[in-house]
SERO-4910 file (N, C-alpha, C, O; in steps of 0.05 Angstrom, whole numbers):
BEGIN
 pado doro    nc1    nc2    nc3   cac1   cac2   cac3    cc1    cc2    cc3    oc1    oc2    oc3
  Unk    A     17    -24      0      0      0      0     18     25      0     39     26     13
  Unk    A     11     39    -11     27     71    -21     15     81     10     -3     77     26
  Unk    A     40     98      4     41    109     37     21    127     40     10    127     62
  Unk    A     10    151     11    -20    172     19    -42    157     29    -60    167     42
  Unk    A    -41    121     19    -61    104     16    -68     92     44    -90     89     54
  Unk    A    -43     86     55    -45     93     84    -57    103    104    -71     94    122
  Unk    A    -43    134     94    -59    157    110    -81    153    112    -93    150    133
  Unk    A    -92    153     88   -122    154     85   -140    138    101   -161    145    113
  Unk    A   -127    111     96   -147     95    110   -134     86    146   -143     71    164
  Unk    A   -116    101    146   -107    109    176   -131    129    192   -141    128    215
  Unk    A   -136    148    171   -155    178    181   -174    161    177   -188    160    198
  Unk    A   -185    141    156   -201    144    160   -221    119    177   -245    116    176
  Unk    A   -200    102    195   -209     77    219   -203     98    241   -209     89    263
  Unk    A   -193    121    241   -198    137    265   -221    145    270   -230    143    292
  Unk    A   -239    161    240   -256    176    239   -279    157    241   -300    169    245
  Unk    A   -284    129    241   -295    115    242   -292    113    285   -313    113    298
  Unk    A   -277    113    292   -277    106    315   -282    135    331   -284    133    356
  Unk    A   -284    159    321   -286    178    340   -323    189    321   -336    207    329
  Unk    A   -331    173    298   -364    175    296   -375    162    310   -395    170    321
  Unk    A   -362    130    315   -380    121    336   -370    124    364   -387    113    379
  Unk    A   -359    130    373   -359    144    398   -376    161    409   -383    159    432
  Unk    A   -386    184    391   -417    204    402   -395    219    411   -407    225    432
  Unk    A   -374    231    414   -365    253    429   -360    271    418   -354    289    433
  Unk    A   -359    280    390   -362    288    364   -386    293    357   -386    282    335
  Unk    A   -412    303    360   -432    302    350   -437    312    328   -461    312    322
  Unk    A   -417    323    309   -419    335    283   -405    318    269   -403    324    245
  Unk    A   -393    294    279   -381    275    263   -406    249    254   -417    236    271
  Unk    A   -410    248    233   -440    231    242   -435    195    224   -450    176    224
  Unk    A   -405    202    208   -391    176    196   -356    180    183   -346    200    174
  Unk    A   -349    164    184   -320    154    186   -315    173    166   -298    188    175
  Unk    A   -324    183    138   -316    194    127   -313    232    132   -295    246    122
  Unk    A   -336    242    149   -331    260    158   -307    272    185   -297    294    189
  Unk    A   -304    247    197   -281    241    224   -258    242    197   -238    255    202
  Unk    A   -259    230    172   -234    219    166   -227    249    147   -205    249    136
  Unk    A   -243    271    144   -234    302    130   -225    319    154   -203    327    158
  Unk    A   -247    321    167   -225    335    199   -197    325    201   -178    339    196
  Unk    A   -197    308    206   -165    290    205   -145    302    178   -124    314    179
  Unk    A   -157    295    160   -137    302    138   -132    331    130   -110    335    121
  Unk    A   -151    359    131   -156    377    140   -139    396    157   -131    419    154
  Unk    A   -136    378    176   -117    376    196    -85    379    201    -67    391    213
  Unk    A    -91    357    182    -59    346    180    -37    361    169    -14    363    175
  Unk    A    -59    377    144    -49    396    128    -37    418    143    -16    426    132
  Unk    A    -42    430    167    -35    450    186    -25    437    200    -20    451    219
  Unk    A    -13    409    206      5    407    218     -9    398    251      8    393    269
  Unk    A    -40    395    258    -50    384    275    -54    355    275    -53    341    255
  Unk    A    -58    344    306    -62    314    319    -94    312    307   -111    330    309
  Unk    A    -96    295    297   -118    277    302   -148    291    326   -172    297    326
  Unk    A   -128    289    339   -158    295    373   -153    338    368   -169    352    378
  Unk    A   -134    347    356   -137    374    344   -158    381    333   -174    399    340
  Unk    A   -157    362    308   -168    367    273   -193    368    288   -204    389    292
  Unk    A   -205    343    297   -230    341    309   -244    360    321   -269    362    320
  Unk    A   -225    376    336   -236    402    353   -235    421    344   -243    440    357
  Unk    A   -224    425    321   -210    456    305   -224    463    277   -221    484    265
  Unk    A   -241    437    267   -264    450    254   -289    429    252   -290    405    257
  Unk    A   -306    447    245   -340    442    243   -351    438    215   -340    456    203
  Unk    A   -365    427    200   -385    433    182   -407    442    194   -416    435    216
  Unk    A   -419    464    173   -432    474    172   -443    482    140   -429    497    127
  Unk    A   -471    472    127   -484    483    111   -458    458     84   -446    466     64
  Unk    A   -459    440     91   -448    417     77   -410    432     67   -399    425     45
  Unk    A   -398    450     87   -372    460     79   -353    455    103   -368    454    123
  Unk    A   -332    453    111   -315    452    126   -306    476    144   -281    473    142
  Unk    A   -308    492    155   -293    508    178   -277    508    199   -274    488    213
  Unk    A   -269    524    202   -239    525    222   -244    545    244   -246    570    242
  Unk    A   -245    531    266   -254    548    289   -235    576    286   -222    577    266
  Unk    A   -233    599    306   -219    629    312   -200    616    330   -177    619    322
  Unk    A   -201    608    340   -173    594    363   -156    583    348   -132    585    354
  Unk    A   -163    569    326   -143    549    318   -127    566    289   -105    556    284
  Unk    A   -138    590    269   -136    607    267   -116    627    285    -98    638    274
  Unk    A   -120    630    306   -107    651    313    -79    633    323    -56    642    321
  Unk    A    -85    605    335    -60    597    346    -37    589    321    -13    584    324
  Unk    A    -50    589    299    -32    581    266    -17    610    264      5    609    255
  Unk    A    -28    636    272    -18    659    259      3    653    282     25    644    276
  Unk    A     -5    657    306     20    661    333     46    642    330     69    649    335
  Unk    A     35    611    318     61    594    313     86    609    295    110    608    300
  Unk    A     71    623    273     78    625    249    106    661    259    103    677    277
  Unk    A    122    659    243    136    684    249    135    703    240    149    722    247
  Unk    A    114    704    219    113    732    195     99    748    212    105    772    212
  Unk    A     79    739    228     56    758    236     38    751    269     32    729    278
  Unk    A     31    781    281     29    770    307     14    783    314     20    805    305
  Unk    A    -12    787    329    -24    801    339    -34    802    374    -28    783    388
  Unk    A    -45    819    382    -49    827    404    -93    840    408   -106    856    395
  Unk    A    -98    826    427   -125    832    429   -122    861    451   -111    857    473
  Unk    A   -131    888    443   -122    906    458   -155    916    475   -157    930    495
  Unk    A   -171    907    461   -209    908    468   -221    895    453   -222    898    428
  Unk    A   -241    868    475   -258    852    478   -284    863    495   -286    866    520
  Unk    A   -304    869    471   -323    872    485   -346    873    461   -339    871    437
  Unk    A   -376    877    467   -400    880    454   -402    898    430   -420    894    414
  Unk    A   -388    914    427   -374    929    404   -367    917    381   -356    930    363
***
């Protein structure tokens, strides 16, 4: 087996095991567990990351603001600072 071929079906007996688990409730089959994962991977996140760091919504993939902001902070080009948090 080719090693992408692997991956794949690595992400995707994970994504199978964290749909049926229920702790994921937006994961609803192996193949959606197994795009978080790969998704993921691409940025350089774990598995139990990918899972927490984005959502579908409206049949598309998203990436939470935390996991977003903690990619810019890793990264060295660019850095920011929250200077006001509020209803504004």
């Amino acid at each position: 087996m080719e090693t992408q071929d692997l991956m794949i079906q690595q992400s995707m007996d994970l994504g199978k095991v964290f749909a049926e688990s229920g702790i994921f409730p937006d994961i609803k089959s192996a193949s959606q567990g197994c795009v978080k994962i790969l998704a993921g991977r691409e940025l350089g996140l774990t598995p139990m990351q990918s899972l927490s760091s984005f959502y579908f919504v409206n049949g598309r993939l998203g990436i939470t603001s935390n996991t977003v902001a903690a990619k810019i902070k890793d990264g060295n080009k660019y850095d920011y600072r929250v200077e006001k948090n509020d209803d504004q």
